[in-house]
N, C-alpha and C positions, 0 to 999 in steps of 0.2 A: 504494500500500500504506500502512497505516496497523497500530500496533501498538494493538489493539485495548486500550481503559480508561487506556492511559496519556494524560499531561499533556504536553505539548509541553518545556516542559524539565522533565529528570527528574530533579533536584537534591533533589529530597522524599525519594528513593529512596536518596542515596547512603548514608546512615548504615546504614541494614536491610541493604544488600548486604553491606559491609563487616563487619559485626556476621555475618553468615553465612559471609562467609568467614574469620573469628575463630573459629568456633562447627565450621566444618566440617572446618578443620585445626588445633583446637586449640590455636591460637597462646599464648593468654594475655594479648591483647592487653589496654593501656590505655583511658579511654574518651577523654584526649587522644591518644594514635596514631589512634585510628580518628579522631577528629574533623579530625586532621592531615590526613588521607586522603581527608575526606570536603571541605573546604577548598582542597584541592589541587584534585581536579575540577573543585569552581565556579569556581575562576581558569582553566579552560581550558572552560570548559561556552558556546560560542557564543553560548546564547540570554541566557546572564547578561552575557556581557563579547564580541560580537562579533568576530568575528577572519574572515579569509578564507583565511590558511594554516593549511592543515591540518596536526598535530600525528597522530606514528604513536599507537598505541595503547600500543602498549611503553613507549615514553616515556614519556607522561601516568601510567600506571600504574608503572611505574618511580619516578617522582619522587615519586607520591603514598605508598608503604609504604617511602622510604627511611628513616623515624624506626623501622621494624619489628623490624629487625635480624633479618631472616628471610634464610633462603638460599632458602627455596621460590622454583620458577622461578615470572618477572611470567607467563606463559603460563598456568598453575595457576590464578592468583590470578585472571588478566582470566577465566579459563573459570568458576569458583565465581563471580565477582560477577553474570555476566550471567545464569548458570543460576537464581539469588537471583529475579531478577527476573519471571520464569516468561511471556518476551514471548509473544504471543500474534501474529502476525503475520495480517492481514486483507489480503487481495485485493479491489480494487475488482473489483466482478461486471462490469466494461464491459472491465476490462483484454484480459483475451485475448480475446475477439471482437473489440474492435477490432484490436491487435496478428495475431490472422489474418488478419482483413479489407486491413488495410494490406499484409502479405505477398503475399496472393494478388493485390493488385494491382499487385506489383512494384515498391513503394516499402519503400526499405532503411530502417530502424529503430534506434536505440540508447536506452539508458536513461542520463540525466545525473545523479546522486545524490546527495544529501551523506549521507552515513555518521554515524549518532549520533556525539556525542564521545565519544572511548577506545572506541568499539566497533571491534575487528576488522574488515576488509573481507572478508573469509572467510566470518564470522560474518550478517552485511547482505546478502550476496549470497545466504545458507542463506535466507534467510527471503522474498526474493522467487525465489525457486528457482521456482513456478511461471509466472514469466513470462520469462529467462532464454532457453528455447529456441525462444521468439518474435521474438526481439532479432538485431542481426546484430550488435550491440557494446554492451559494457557498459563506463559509466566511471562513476566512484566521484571523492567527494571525495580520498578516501584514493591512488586511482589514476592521477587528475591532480596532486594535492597541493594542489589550493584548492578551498575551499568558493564555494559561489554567493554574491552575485550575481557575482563572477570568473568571466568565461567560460573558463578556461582551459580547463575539459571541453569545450566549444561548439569552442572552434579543436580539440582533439583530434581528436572526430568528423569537421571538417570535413578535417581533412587525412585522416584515414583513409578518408574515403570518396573524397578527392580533388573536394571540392567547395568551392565559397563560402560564407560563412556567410549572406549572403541568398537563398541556395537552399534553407535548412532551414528548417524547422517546430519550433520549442519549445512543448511543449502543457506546463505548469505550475502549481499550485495555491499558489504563494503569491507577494508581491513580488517576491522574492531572484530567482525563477525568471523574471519579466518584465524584470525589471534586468539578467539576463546575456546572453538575449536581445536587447532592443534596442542593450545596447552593443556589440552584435559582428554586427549588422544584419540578425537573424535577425525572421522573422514570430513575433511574441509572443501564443501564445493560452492567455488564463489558465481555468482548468479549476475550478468554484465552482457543488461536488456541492450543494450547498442551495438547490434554487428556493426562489424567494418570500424569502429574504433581502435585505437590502441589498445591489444591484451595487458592487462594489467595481470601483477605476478606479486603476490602477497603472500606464496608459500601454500597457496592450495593444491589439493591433490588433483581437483578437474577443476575444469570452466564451462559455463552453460549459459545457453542466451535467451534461455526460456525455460521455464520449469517442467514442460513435460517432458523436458531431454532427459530426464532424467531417467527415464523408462526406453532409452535408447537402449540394444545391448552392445554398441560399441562406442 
């Protein structure tokens, strides 16, 4: 899944949402508060300052409007910011036919995640809702409590399935995703939707430009 027009980190964004949720309960905020706010984020926003423990959503947004002197619940405020942003949530078209495909052939499935920063897992889960009842298990950065390349999600699964990490499969589209794999001795096959690009080479075991390749037998 991919939220459709946006930028990989969404730090461009923070000020507009903020500004809305000023505008939508009438705060009266400052444009130092908001920019407080907006501050706050990029010091927890991964792709600006990497980090592998995940931070709740409450938190981060708790710490960022504590210059507000607002009683409004952080719940409110994290619900107006992300509504600000009007995400558009896109389905890769190969998801669920592979995710049937793999079903009907009697291999168990989960989906390993990182969760935008300060978004909700509530919220991340809403928005890949139509892959969800394809899945035998969903785990979330926010639900292991580390983000990739930590496999901490990878041993989740594996204990919940009751398996070895060298008996799963990680199909993943970026570094992070090949990194928590091979650290935890999983087959790493990095997923690089763009023929005709540059092979990128992150130490995976295969490369796939669609997920139903995966059911290639060469």
């Amino acid at each position: 899944m991919e939220y459709k027009g946006m930028h990989l980190s969404w730090d461009g964004y923070y000020k507009g949402a903020f500004e809305y949720v000023d505008n939508f309960f009438s705060l009266g905020l400052s444009d130092a508060q908001i920019e407080s706010a907006v501050e706050t984020l990029k010091e927890y926003n991964p792709r600006i300052k990497p980090r592998e423990k995940e931070i709740p959503a409450e938190q981060i947004f708790s710490e960022a409007v504590a210059s507000w002197g607002t009683k409004l619940p952080v719940e409110k405020i994290i619900s107006a910011f992300f509504d600000s942003l009007q995400l558009i949530p896109v389905i890769y078209e190969d998801a669920v036919p592979a995710l049937k495909k793999l079903r009907d052939s009697g291999i168990k499935t989960a989906a390993f995640t990182d969760v935008a920063s300060a978004m909700p897992d509530s919220l991340h889960k809403s928005y890949v809702a139509p892959i969800v009842p394809y899945l035998d298990l969903y785990v979330s950065s926010v639900s292991c409590g580390y983000r990739k390349p930590n496999p901490k999600g990878l041993r989740d699964i594996a204990e919940f399935f009751n398996v070895r990490p060298e008996e799963m499969v990680m199909i993943g589209d970026t570094k992070r995703d090949v990194q928590a794999a091979k650290s935890v001795g999983c087959t790493a096959v990095l997923i690089q939707r763009v023929n005709g690009s540059e092979p990128a080479d992150f130490g995976q075991d295969y490369t796939i430009h669609n997920a139903l390749e995966v059911f290639n037998e060469n």
